[in-house]
PAKOL-300697 format. One record per residue (C-alpha): residue in three letters; x, y, z. Coordinates in nm, 2 decimals. Example, Ala and Ser with C-alpha at 12.3 -4.5 7.8 and 13.67 -1.06 7.14 Angstrom:
2
<mike ALA | c1 1.23 | c2 -0.45 | c3 0.78>
<mike SER | c1 1.37 | c2 -0.11 | c3 0.71>
//
This chain:
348
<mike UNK | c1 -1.47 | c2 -1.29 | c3 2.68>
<mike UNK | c1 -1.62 | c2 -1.02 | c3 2.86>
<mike UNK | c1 -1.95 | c2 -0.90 | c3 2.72>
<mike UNK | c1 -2.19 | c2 -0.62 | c3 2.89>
<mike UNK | c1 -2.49 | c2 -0.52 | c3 2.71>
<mike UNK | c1 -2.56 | c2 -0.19 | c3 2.62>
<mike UNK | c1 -2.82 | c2 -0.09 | c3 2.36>
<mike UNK | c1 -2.91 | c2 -0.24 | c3 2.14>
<mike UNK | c1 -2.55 | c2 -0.41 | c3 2.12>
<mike UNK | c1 -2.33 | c2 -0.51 | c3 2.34>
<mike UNK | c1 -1.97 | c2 -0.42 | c3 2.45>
<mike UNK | c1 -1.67 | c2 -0.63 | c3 2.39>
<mike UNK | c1 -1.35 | c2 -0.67 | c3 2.50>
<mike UNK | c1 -1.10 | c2 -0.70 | c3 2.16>
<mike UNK | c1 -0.78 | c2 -0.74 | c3 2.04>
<mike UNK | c1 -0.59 | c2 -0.78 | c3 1.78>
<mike UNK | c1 -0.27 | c2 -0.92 | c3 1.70>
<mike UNK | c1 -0.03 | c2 -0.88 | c3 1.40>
<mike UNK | c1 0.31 | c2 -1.09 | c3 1.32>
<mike UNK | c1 0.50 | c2 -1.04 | c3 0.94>
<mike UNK | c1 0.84 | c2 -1.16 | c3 0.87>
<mike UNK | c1 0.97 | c2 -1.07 | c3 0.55>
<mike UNK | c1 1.29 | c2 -1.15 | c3 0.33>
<mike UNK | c1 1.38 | c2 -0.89 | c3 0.05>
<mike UNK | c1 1.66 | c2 -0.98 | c3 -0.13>
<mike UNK | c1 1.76 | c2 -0.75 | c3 -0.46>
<mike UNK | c1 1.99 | c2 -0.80 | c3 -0.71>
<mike UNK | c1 2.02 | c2 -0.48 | c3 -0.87>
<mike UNK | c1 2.37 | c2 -0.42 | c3 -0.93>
<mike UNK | c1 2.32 | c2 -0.39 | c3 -1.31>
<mike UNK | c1 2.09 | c2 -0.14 | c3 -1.31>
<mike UNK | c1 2.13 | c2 0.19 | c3 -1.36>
<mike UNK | c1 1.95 | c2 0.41 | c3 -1.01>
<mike UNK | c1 2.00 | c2 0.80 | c3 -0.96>
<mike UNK | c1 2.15 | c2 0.75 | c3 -0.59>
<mike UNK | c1 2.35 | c2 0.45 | c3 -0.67>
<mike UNK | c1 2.04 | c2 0.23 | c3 -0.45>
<mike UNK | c1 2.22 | c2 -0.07 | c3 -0.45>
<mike UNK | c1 2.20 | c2 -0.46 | c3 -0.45>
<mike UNK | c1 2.01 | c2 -0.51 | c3 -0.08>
<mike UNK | c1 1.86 | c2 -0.77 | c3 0.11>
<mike UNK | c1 1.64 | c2 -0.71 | c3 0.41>
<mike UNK | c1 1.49 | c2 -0.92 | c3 0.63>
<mike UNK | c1 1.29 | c2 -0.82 | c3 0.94>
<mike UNK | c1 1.04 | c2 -0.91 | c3 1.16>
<mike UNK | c1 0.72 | c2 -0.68 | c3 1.24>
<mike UNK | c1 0.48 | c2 -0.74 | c3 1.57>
<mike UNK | c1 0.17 | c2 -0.53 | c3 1.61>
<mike UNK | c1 -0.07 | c2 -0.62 | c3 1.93>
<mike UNK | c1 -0.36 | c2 -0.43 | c3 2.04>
<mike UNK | c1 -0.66 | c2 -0.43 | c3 2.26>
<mike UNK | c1 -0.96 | c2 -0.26 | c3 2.30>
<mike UNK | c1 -1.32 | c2 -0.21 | c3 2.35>
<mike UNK | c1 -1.56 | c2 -0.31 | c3 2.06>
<mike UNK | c1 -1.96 | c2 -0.21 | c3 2.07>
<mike UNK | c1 -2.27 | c2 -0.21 | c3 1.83>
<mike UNK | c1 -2.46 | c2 -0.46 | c3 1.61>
<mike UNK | c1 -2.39 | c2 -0.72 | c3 1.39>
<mike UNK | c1 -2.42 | c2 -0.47 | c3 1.08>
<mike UNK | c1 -2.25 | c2 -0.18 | c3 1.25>
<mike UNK | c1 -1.98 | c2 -0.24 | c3 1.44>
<mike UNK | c1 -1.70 | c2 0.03 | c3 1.64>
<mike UNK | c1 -1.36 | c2 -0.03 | c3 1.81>
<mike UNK | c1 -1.15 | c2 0.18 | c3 2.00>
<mike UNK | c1 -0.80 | c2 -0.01 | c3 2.03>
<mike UNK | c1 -0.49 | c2 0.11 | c3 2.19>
<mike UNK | c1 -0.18 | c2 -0.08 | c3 2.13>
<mike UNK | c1 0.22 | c2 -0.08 | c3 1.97>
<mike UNK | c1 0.40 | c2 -0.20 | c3 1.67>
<mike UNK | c1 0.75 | c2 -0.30 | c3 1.66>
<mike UNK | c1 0.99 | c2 -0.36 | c3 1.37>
<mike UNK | c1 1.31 | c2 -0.52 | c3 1.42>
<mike UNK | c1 1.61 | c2 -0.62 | c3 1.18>
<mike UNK | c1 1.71 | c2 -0.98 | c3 1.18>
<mike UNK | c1 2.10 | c2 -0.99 | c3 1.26>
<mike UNK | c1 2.16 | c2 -0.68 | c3 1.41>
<mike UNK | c1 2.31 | c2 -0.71 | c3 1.76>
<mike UNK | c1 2.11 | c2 -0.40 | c3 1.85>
<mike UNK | c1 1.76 | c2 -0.22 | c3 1.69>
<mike UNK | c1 1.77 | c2 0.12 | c3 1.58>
<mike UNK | c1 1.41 | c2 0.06 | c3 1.57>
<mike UNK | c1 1.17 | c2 0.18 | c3 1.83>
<mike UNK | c1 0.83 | c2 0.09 | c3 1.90>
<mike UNK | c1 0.51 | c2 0.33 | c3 1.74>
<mike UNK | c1 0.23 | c2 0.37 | c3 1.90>
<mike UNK | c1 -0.15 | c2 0.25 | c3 1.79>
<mike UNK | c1 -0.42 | c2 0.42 | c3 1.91>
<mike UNK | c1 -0.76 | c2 0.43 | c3 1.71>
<mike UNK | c1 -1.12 | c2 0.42 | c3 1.62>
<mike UNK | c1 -1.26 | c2 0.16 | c3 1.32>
<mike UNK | c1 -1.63 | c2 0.17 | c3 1.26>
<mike UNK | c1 -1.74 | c2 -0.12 | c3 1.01>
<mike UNK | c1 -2.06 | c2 -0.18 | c3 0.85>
<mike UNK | c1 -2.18 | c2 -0.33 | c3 0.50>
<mike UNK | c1 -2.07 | c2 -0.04 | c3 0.30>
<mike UNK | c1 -1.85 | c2 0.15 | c3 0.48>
<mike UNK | c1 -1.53 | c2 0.16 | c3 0.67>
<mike UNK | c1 -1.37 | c2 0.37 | c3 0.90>
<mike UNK | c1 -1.01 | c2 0.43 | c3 1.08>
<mike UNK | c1 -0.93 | c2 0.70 | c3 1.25>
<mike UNK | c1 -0.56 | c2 0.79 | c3 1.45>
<mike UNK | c1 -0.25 | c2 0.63 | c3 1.42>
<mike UNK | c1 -0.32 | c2 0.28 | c3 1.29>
<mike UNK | c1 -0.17 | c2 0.03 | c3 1.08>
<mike UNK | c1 -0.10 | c2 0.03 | c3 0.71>
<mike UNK | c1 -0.24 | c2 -0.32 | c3 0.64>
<mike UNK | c1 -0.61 | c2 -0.26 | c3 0.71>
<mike UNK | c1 -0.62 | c2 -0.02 | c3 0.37>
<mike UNK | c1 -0.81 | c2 -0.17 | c3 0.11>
<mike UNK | c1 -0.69 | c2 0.02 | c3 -0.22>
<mike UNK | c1 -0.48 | c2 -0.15 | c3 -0.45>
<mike UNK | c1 -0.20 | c2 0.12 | c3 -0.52>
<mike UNK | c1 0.04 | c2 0.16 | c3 -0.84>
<mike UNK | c1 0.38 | c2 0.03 | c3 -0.73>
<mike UNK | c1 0.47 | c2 0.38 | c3 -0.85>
<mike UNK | c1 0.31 | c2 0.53 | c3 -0.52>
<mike UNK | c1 0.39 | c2 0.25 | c3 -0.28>
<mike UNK | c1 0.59 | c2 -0.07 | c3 -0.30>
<mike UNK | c1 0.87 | c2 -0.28 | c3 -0.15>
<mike UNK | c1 1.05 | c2 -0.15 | c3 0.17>
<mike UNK | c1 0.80 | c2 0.13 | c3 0.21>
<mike UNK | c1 0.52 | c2 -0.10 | c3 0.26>
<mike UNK | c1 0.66 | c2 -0.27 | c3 0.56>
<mike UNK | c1 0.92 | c2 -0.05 | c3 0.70>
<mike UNK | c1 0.63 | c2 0.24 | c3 0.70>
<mike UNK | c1 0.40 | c2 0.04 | c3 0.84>
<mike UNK | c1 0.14 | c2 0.33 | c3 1.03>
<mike UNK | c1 -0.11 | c2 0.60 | c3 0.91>
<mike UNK | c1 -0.12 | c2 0.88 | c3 1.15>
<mike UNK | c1 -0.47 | c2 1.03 | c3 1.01>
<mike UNK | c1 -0.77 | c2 0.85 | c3 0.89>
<mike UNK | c1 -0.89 | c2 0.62 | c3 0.62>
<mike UNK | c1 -1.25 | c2 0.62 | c3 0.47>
<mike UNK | c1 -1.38 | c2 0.31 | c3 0.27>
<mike UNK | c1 -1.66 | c2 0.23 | c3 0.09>
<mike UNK | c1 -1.77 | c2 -0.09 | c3 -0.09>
<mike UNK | c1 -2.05 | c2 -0.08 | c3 -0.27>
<mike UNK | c1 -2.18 | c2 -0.38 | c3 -0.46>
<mike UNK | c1 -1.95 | c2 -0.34 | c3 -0.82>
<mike UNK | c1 -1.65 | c2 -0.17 | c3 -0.65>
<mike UNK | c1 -1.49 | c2 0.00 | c3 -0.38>
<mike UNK | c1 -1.37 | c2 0.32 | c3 -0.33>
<mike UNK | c1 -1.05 | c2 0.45 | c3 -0.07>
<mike UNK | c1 -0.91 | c2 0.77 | c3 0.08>
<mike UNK | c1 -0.65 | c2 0.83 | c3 0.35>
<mike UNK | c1 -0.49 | c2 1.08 | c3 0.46>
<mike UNK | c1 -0.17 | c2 1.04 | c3 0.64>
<mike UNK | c1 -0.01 | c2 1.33 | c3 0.85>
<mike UNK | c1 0.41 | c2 1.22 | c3 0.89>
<mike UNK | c1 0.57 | c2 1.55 | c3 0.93>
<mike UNK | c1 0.46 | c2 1.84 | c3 1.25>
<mike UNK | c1 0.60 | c2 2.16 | c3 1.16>
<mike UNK | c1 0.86 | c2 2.31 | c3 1.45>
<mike UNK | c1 1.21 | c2 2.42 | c3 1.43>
<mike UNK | c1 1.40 | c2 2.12 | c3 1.35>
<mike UNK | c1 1.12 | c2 1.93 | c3 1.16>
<mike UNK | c1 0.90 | c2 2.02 | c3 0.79>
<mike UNK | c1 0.57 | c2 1.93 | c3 0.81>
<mike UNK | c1 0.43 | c2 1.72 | c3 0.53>
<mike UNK | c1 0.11 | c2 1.53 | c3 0.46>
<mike UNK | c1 0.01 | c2 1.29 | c3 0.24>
<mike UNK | c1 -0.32 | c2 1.23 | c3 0.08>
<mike UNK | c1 -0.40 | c2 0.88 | c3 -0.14>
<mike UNK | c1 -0.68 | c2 0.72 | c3 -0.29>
<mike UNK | c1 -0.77 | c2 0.41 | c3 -0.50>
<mike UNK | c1 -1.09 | c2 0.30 | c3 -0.67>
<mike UNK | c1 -1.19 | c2 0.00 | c3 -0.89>
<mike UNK | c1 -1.53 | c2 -0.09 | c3 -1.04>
<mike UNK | c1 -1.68 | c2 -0.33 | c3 -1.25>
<mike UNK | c1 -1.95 | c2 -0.09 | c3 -1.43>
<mike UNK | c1 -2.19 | c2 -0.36 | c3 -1.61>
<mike UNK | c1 -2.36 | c2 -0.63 | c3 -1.38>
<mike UNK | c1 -2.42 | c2 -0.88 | c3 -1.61>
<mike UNK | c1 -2.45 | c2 -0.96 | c3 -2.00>
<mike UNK | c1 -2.19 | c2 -1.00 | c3 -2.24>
<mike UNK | c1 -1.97 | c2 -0.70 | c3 -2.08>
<mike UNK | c1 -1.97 | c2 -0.80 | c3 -1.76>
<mike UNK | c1 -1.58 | c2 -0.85 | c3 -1.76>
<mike UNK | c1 -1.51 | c2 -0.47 | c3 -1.81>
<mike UNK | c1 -1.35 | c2 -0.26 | c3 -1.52>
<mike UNK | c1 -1.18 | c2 0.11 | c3 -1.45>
<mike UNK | c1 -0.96 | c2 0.19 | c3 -1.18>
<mike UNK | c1 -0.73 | c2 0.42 | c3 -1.01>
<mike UNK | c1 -0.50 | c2 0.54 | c3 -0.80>
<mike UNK | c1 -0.39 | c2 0.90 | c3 -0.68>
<mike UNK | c1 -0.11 | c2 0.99 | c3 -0.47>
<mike UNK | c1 -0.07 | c2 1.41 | c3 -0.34>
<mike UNK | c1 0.23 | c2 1.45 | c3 -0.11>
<mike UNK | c1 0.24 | c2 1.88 | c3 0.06>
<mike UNK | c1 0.62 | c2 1.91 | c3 0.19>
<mike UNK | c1 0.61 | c2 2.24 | c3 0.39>
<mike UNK | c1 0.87 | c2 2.49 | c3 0.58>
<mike UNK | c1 1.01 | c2 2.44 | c3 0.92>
<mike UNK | c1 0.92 | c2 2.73 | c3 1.15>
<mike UNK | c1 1.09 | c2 3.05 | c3 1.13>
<mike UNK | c1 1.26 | c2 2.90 | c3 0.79>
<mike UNK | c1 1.20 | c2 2.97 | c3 0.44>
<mike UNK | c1 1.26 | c2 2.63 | c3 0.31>
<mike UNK | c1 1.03 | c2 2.68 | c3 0.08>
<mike UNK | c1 0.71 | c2 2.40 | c3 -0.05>
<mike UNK | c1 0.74 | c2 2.11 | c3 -0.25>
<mike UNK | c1 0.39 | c2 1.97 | c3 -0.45>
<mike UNK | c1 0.34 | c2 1.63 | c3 -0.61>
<mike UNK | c1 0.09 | c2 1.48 | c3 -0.75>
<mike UNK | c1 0.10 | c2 1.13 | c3 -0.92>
<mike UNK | c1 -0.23 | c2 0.97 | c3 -1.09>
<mike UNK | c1 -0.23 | c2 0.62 | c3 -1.27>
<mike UNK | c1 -0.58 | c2 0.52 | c3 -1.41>
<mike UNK | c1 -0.64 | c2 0.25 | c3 -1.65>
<mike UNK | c1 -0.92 | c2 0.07 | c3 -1.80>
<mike UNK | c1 -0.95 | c2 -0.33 | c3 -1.82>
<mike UNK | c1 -1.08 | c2 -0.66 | c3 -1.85>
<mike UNK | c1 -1.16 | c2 -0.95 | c3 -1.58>
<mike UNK | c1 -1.21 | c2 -1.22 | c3 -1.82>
<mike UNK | c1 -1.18 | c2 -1.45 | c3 -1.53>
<mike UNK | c1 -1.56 | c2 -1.35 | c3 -1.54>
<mike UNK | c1 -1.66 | c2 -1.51 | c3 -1.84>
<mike UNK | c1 -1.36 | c2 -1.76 | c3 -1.81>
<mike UNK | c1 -1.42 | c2 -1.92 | c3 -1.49>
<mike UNK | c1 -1.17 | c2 -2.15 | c3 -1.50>
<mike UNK | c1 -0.93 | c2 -1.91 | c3 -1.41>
<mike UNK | c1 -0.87 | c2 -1.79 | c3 -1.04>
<mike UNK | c1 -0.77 | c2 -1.44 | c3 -1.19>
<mike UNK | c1 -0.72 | c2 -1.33 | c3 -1.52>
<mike UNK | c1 -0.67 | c2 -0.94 | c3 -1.60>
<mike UNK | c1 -0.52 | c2 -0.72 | c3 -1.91>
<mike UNK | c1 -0.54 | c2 -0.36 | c3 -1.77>
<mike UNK | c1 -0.43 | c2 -0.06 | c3 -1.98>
<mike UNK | c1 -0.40 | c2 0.34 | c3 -1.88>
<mike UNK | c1 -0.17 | c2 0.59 | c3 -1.83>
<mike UNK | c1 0.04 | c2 0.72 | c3 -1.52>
<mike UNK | c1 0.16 | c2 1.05 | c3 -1.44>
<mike UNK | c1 0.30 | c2 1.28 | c3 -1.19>
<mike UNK | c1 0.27 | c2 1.66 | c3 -1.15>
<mike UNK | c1 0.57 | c2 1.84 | c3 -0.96>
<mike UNK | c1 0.65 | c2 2.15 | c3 -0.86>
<mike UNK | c1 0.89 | c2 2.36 | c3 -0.60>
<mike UNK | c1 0.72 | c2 2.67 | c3 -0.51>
<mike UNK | c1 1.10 | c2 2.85 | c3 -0.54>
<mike UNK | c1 1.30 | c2 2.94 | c3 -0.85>
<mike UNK | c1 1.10 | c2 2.87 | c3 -1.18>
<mike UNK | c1 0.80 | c2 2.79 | c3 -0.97>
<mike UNK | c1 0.67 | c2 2.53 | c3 -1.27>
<mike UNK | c1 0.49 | c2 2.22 | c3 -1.29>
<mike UNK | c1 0.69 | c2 1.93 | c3 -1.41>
<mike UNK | c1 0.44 | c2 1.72 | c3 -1.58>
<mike UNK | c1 0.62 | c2 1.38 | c3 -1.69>
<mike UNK | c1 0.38 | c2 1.10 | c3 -1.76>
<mike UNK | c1 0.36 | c2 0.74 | c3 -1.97>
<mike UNK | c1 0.15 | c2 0.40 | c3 -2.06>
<mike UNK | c1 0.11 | c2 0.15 | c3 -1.83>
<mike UNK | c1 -0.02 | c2 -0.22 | c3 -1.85>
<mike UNK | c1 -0.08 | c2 -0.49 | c3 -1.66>
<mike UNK | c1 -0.17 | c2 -0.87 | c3 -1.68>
<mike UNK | c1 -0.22 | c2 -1.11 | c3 -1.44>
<mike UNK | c1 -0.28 | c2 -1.53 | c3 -1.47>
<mike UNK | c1 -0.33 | c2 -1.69 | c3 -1.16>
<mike UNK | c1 -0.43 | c2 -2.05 | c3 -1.10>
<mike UNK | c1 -0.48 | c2 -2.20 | c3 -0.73>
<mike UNK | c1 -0.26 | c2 -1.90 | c3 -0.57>
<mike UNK | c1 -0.03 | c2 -1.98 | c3 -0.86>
<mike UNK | c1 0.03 | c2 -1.71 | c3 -1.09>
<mike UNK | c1 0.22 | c2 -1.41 | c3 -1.32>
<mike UNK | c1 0.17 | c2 -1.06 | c3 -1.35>
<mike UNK | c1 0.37 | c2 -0.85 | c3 -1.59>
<mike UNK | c1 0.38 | c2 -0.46 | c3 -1.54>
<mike UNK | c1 0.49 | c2 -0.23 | c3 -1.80>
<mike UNK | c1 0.55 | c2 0.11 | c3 -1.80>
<mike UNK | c1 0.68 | c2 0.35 | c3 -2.12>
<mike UNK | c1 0.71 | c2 0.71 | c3 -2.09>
<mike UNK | c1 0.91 | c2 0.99 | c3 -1.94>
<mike UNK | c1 1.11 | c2 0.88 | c3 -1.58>
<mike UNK | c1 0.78 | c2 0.99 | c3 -1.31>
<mike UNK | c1 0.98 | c2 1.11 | c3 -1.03>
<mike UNK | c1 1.13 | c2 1.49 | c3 -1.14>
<mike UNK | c1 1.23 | c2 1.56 | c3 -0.79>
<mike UNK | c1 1.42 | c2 1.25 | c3 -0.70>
<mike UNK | c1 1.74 | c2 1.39 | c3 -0.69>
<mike UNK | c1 1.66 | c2 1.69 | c3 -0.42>
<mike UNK | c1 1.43 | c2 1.49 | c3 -0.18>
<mike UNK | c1 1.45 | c2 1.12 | c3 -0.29>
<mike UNK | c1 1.23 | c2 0.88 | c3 -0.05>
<mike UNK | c1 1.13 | c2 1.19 | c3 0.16>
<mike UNK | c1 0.83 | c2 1.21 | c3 -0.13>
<mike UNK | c1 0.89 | c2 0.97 | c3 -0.38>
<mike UNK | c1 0.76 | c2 0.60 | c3 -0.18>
<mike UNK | c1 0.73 | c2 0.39 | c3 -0.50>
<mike UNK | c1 0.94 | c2 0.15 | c3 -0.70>
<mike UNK | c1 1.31 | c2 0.29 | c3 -0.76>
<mike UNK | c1 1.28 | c2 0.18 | c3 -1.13>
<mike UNK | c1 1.09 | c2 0.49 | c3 -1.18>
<mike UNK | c1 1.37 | c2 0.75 | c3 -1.09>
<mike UNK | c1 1.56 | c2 0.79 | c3 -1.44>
<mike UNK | c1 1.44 | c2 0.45 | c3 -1.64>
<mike UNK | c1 1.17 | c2 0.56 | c3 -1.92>
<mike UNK | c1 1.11 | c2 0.19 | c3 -2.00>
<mike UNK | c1 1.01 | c2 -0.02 | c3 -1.64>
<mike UNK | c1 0.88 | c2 -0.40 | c3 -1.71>
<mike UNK | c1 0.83 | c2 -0.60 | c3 -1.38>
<mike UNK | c1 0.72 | c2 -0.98 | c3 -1.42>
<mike UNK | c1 0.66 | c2 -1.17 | c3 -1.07>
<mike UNK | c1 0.59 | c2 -1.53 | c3 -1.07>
<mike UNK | c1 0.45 | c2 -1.59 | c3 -0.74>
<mike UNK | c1 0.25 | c2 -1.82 | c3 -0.49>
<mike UNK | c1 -0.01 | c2 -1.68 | c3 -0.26>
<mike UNK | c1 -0.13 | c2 -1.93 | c3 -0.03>
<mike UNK | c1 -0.36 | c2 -1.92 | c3 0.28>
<mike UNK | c1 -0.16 | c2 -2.15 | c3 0.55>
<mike UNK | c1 -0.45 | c2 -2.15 | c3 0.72>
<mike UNK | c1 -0.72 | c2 -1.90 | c3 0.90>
<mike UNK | c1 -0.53 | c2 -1.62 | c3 0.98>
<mike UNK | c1 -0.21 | c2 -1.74 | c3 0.80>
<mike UNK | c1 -0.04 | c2 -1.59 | c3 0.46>
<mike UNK | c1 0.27 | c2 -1.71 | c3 0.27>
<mike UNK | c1 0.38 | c2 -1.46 | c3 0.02>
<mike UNK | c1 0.69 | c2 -1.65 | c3 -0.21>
<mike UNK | c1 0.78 | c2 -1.40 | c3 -0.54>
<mike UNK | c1 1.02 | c2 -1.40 | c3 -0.80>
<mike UNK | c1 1.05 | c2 -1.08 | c3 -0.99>
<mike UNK | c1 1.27 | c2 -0.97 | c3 -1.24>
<mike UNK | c1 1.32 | c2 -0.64 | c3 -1.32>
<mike UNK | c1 1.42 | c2 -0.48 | c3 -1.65>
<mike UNK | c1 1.49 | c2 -0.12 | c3 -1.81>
<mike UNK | c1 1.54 | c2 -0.23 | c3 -2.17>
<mike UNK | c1 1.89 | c2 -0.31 | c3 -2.15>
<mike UNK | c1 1.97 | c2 -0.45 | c3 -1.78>
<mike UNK | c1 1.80 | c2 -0.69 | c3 -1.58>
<mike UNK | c1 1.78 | c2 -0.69 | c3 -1.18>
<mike UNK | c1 1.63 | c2 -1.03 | c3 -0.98>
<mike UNK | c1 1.42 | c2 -1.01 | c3 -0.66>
<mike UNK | c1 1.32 | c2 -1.26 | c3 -0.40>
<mike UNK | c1 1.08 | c2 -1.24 | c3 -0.16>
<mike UNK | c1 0.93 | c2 -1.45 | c3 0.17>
<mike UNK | c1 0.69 | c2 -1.29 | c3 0.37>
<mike UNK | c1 0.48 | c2 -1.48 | c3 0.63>
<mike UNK | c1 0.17 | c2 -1.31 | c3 0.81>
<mike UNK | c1 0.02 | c2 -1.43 | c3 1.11>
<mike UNK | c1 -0.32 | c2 -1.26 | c3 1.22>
<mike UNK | c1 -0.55 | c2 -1.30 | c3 1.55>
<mike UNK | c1 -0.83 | c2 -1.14 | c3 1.68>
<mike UNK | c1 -1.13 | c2 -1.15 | c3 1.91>
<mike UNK | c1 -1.30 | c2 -1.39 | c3 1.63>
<mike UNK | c1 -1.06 | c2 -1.62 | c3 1.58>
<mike UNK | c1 -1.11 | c2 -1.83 | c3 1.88>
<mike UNK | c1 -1.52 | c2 -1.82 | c3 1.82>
<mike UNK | c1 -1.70 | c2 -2.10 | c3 1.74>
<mike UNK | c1 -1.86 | c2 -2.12 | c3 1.47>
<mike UNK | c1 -2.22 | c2 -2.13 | c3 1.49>
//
């Protein structure tokens, strides 16, 4: 390793590298989707390398990494994928965190309602272009991105997204130590083309809940959580009627985990969240497909979570999905490989 002192700190050489493989297979034929989405299985294989310079202390530290990430479908004689781009800034200290330019999806820290992000989105979609600010206080931790995916020109509408997550654990000790609130907000701003009037599409979808971590005062348990709250989504086309769409319903959530062995069961009862579905579909809408037209969503994963080992993740799940009167099956693998400039350090 290269290392040049400057400062107070000294200047690194860094990189970082990123390998997934994922199996999706779905089962969904007897379900009932607005767009027909159908039984699917996919199965790809994701690669993200990057290098860079890293400088600063211990407690404050800043990279500036250039690199590529690749996606590519297992079976196909040819990839329609190409590679994207990484180029960014991370600053990391105690507290905070930031990343700033195109860089990858994985290094957010916010845990999201499946109704703003889940399944193929969270691979296949696998770069911010935009920034990310964290903080992590000592109770909580608090997220915001913003994430730029559409330039406005002839041919293309541009379109940002912003999203943010927050959790907290308000009382420090005593008998209520196991109480928590949390969040997540998703605003998505689809705009004209130039010289068109295609007109401007709002939404705006926020699920907050308040909980328990009785894991807390029931140690015994790796994780054990009852979370309860409501979800909603504002939406609006700035043409015709020009109205907000304000569906919204009650969520819950309970998780029981044991040695990376565990169950959650998600619930959601209300009015279907996504208004616009049938217009722009996955343009805006990222989330779980169950939210389209079912009012009634339950999702129950059994799954194991193990580290492999330092670096290494297994992901095996078994869900089941259900609208009250049909029931869908889902099977995942996912294996993650991570390396970076730490990983061959001794320790001290």
């Amino acid at each position: 390793m290269m290392v040049v002192v400057w400062g107070a700190g000294a200047q690194n050489f860094e990189f970082d590298l990123r390998l997934d493989t994922k199996l999706d297979n779905r089962e969904y034929d007897a379900l009932k989707y607005v767009g027909s989405v159908p039984s699917i299985t996919f199965f790809s294989m994701r690669v993200a390398p990057a290098i860079g310079i890293g400088f600063g202390d211990a407690d404050r530290r800043h990279r500036v990494m250039v690199g590529a990430s690749y996606t590519r479908d297992m079976g196909a004689a040819v990839s329609r994928r190409t590679p994207e781009p990484l180029i960014y800034y991370n600053f990391r200290s105690d507290l905070y965190g930031l990343w700033a330019g195109k860089f990858e999806r994985r290094h957010l820290t916010g845990a999201y309602s499946r109704a703003i992000y889940a399944g193929s989105h969270l691979f296949y979609d696998n770069v911010i272009d935009g920034f990310a600010v964290q903080y992590t206080p000592r109770r909580g931790r608090l997220e915001l991105v913003l994430d730029r995916d559409g330039r406005r020109s002839s041919s293309t509408r541009e379109s940002f997204r912003v999203i943010s997550a927050g959790d907290w654990n308000p009382v420090a000790e005593g008998p209520l130590r196991w109480l928590t609130g949390g969040y997540s907000f998703d605003m998505y701003r689809l705009a004209s083309r130039r010289g068109e009037s295609d007109g401007i599409v709002d939404h705006i979808l926020v699920d907050a809940s308040v909980g328990a971590a009785l894991e807390r005062v029931l140690p015994w348990f790796d994780k054990l959580t009852v979370k309860a709250g409501w979800a909603g989504s504002f939406d609006r086309e700035r043409s015709g009627e020009n109205r907000w769409l304000t569906p919204g319903g009650f969520t819950t959530d309970v998780t029981v985990q044991k040695k990376k062995l565990g169950i959650r069961n998600m619930f959601y009862h209300g009015e279907p969240l996504w208004s616009l579905w049938h217009a722009y579909g996955s343009r805006v809408y990222k989330g779980d497909p169950f939210f389209v037209v079912s009012g009634l969503n339950n999702y129950t994963m059994i799954y194991w979570h193990p580290q492999l080992w330092r670096g290494g993740v297994l992901r095996l799940e078994l869900g089941m999905h259900t609208d009250g009167h049909n029931v869908g099956l889902q099977q995942v693998a996912w294996i993650g490989v991570s390396l970076d400039s730490s990983f061959f350090k001794r320790n001290p």
